[in-house]
N, C-alpha and C positions, 0 to 999 in steps of 0.2 A: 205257475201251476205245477203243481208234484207229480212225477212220473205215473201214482197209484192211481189222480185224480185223472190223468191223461187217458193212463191203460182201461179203465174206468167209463170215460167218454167214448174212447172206441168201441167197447162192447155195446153199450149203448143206444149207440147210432148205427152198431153194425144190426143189431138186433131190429130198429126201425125199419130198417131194409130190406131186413127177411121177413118183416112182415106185412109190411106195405105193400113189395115188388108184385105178390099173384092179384093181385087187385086192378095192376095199370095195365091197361087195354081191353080191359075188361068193358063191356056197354050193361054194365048193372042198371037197374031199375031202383033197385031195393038191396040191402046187405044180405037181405032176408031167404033169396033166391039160392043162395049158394046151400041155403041147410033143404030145400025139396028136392027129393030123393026124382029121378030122372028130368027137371028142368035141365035145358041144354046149358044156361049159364054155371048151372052145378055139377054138370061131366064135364065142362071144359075147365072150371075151378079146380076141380079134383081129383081128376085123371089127366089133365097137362101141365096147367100155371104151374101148382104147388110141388108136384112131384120135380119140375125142374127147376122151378126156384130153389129147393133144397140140393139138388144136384148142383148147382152152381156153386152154391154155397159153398160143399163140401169139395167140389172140385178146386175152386180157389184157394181155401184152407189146408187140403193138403201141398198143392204147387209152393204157396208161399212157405209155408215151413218146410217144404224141400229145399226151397232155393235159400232160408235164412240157412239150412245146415250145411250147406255148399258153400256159400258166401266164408263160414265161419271156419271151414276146412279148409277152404284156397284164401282165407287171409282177404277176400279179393272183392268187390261191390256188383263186380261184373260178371262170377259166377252165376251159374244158372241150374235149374234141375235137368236141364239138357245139355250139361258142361261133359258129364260122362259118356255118354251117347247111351242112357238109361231111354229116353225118350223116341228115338230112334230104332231102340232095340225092343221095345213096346210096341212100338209102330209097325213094325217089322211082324211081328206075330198077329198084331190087329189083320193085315194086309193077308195074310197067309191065310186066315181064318174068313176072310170078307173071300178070300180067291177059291177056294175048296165052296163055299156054298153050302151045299146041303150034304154035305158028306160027310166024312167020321168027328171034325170038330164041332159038326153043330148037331149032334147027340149028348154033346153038354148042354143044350138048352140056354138058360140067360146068362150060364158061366161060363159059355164057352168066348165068348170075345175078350172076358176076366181073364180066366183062364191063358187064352192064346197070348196077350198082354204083356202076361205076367212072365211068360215061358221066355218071350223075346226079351223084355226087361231083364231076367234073370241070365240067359246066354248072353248079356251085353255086361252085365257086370261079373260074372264069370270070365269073360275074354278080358276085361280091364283089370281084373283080379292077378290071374294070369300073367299077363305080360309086366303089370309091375312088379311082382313078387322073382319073377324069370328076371329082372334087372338089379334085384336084391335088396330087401327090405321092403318099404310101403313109404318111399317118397313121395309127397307131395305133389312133387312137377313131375316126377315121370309117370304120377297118373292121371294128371292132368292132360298130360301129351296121350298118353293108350287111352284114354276118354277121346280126345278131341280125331284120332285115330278111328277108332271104333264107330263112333258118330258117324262119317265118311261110310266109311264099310256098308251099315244098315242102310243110311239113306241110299245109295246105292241098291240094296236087295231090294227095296221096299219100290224103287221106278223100273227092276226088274222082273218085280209081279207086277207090278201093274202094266209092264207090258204083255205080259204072258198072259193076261187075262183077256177077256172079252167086254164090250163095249159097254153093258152095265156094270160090270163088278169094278171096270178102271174110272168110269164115273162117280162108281161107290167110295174107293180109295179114295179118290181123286177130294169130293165133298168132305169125308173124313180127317183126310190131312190137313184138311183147312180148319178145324177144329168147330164141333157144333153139339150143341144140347138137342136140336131138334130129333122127332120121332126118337127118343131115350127109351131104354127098356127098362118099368119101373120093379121089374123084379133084382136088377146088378145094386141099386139103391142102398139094398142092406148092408150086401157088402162092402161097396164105396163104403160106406157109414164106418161098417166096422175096422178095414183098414187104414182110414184117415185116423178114427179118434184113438185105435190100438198104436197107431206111428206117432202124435202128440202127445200121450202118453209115456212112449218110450224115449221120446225126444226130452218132455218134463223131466226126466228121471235123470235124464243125461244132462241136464245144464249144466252143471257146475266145470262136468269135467268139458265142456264146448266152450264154454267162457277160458280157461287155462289154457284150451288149444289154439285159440283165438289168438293169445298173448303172448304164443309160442311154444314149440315142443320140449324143447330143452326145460323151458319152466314146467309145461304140463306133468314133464318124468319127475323132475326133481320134487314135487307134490306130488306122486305115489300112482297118475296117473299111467296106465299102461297102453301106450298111444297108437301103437298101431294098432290092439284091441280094439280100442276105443273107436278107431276112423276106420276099421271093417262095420264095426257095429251099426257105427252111423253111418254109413254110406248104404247100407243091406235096407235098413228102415228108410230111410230116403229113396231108395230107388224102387222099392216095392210102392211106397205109396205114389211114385210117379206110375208106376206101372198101373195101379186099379185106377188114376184117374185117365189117364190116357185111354185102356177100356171104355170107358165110359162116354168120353168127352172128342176123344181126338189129342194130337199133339199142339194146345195151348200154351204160346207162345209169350213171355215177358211177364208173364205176374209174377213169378219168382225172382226175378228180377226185380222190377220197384217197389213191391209192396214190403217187403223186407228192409230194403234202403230207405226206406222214408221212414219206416219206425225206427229204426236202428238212428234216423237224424236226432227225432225227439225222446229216444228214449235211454239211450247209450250200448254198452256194451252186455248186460246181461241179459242172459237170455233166458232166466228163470223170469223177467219182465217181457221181453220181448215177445216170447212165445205167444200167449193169450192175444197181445196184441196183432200181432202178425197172422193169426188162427183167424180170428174174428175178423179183422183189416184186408186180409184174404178174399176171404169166402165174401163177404160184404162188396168188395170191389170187381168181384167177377156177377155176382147180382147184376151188378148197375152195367156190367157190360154187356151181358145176355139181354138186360133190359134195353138197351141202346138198340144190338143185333136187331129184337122186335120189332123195334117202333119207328125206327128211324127211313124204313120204307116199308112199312106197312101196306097193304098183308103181305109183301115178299118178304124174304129175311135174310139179312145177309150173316153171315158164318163169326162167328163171335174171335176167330182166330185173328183174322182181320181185325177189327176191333182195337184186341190189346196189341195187336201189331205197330195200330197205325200210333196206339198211346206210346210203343214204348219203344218205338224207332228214337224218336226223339230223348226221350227220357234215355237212354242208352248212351246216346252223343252225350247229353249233357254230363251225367255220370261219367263218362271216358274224358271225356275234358277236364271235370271240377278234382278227379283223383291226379290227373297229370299236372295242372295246379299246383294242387297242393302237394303231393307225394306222399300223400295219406294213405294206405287200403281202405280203411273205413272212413 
């Protein structure tokens, strides 16, 4: 099968997904039920299923193409979109925002958790910015290292608001860090929307010169590319679109991780191919985990963070073994 036919199958099937998933668990009657305007099966369709099926969707699809463009900057299978401590620094501002309550950040209304997110996200790659450029240039492994640094730091602030808080709000955190779609606010939607597909976008546009950095920097320059340009650019887009899903979703762990890795088995190195598949392959694979979170103790839920934890503890080992193996990065 040809890569196009493949790339092709996964939109496909990922699309069957997004639109089967608000359907399961549903006790429909009839298909019919969901178009009468105040039937309970058509506010629970319309006002929960579907707005966080697409949430999911989008949340997945942005993670994985954060983590393919991390993977393709550290060279590495085992990069992550929480390799910089982007995730962390998201969290960090989520946490600030859940601990304040009803005070000056929640005058932003349904952007203020975006918002808060975005601020800590952006003070984490800021300080990782920083301290590699203070070590001179934009090495690779020394921002790997102020990543894996930086990481430490926030998680840190983020168990000392949660201690400084009170008994609901460190529960709040607490639920949240675990990563969950449940009780979503469907007015942040748009912009999730708009950050993911403006960051794939800009990721499209970048292929060419992500495939050369891929295959190394010294090749990348000597092809015109301007490379440390090039891995602020994409590290900025990357880490923004970690940041509006983290708002959203929580710190959701290891889909940037696999779902990159396994396209990148069957499909190779470029990533003008890649993307679509990984966008789709994403969002589609976080679908069916939220789905699983639902149903699998119904009507309790358990936290979808969990979930891809438990998928890709594993998946992790095997990936750290199969690169040690062989002495492949990819």
């Amino acid at each position: 099968m040809s890569r196009y036919w493949k790339i092709s199958l996964v939109i496909a099937l990922s699309l069957l997904v997004l639109l089967f998933s608000p359907f399961c668990g549903l006790s429909l009657i009839s298909p019919e039920v969901i178009w009468i305007p105040g039937h309970p099966e058509a506010d629970v369709f319309w006002k929960l299923r579907l707005p966080r099926t697409v949430a999911a969707f989008l949340a997945g699809a942005g993670l994985s193409m954060s983590g393919m463009v991390f993977q393709a900057l550290f060279r590495n299978p085992l990069a992550t979109p929480f390799t910089l401590g982007v995730s962390s620094g998201a969290s960090f501002g989520a946490s600030i925002y859940f601990w304040l309550g009803g005070s000056t950040l929640a005058l932003a209304g349904s952007l203020g958790p975006l918002a808060a997110s975005l601020a800590g996200a952006g003070l984490s790659m800021g300080l990782v910015y920083a301290v590699t450029r203070a070590k001179g240039g934009f090495s690779t492994a020394v921002m790997l290292l102020a990543g894996v640094i930086i990481n430490f730091f926030f998680s840190s602030l983020v168990m000392f608001v949660q201690y400084l808080s009170d008994s609901h709000d460190s529960l709040r955190i607490m639920h949240w860090l675990m990563g969950s779609l449940a009780g979503l606010e469907t007015a942040g939607l748009a912009d999730l929307g708009f950050v993911v597909l403006a960051g794939a976008a800009a990721v499209g546009l970048m292929a060419p010169e992500i495939d050369l950095l891929t295959a190394g920097e010294e090749l990348a320059a000597s092809r015109g590319v301007q490379v440390n340009a090039a891995k602020v650019r994409l590290f900025l887009v990357s880490s923004i679109t970690v940041g509006a899903v983290v708002s959203l979703s929580g710190p959701i762990g290891f889909v940037g991780l696999m779902v990159p890795h396994v396209c990148r088995l069957g499909l190779g190195w470029s990533h003008r191919l890649l993307l679509p598949a990984v966008f789709f392959g994403g969002g589609s694979f976080l679908v069916l985990c939220d789905l699983a979170a639902r149903l699998i103790l119904a009507p309790a839920e358990i936290p979808i963070g969990i979930i891809t934890a438990l998928l890709g503890g594993p998946f992790f080992l095997w990936t750290l073994f199969k690169s040690t193996r062989t002495g492949d990065v990819f």
